[in-house]
N, C-alpha and C positions, 0 to 999 in steps of 0.2 A: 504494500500500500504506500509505496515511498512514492514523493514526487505525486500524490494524490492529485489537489488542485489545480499541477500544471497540465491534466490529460486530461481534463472534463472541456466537452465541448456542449454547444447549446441543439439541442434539436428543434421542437417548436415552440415555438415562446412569443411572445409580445413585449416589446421593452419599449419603453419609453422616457424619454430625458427631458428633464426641463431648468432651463440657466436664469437666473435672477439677476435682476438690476447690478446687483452689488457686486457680481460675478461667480459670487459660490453656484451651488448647480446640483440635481440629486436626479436620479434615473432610479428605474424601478426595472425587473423582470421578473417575469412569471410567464414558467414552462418546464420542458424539461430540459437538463441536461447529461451528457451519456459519457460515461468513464471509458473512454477510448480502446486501449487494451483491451476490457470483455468484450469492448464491440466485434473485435477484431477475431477474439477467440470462439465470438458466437457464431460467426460465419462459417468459420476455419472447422471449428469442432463440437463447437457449442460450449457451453457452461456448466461445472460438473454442480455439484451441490454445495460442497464445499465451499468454493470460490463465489458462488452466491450469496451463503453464509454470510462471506466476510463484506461482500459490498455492503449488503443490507445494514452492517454494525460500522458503516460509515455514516450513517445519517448524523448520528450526535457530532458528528467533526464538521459535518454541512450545516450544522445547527451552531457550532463554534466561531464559523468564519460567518454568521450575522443571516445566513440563511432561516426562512419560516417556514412552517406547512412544509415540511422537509418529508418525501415520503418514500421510500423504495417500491420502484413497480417491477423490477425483475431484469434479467438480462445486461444489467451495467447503466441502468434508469434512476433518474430522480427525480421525480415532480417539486419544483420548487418555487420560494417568492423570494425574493432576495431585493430591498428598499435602501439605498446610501442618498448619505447626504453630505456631500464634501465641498470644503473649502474654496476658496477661488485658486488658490494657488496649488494645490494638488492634483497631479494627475491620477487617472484612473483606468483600468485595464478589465475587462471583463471578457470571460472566467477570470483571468489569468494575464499575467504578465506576456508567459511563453507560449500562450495560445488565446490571441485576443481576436477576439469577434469583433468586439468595437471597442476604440479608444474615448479618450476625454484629455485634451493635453489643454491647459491655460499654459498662452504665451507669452513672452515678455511686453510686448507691444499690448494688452489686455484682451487681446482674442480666445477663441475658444476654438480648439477645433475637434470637432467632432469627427469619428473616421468608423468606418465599418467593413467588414470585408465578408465576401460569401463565406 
């Protein structure tokens, strides 16, 4: 389970961002997202019990990094709602740093740029 956070990708989801006057700025998502590696061994060979097991007893660690309504649906799934609210000066990354869907970078000039990628 090392390196969790940096293998979850989003499946179907809804997000939405919204940036304030002052620059700070908070996004919301609610869907799922799919722990990469099972997906790949679901394909490949499937998913023994085991290894199911142990995603499912990742929920309280999805519930640690500020995720709600954290639920395991099976096969490397998590139905989640995950609400930040940051700073003007902070970037942000969703999931992840090393696998980002969409960014949020504040620039020096006081722009915002938002960025997303398939």
């Amino acid at each position: 389970m090392r390196n969790f956070f940096r293998t979850l990708a989003p499946e179907k989801f809804d997000a939405k961002v919204a940036v304030h006057g002052d620059g700070c700025y908070a996004y919301c998502y609610n869907g799922t997202l799919i722990f990469v590696p099972a997906l790949i061994l679901a394909f490949r060979v499937g998913l023994n019990a085991r290894l199911d097991a142990q995603l499912a007893k990742a929920v309280p660690q999805l519930g640690q990094e500020g995720f709600r309504n954290v639920f395991y649906l099976g096969q490397g799934r998590y139905s989640v709602v995950l609400e930040r609210n940051c700073p003007r000066d902070a970037p942000s990354f969703f999931p992840s740093r090393e696998m980002s869907v969409f960014s949020i970078k504040p620039q020096l000039d006081d722009l915002i740029v938002i960025a997303a990628s398939p």
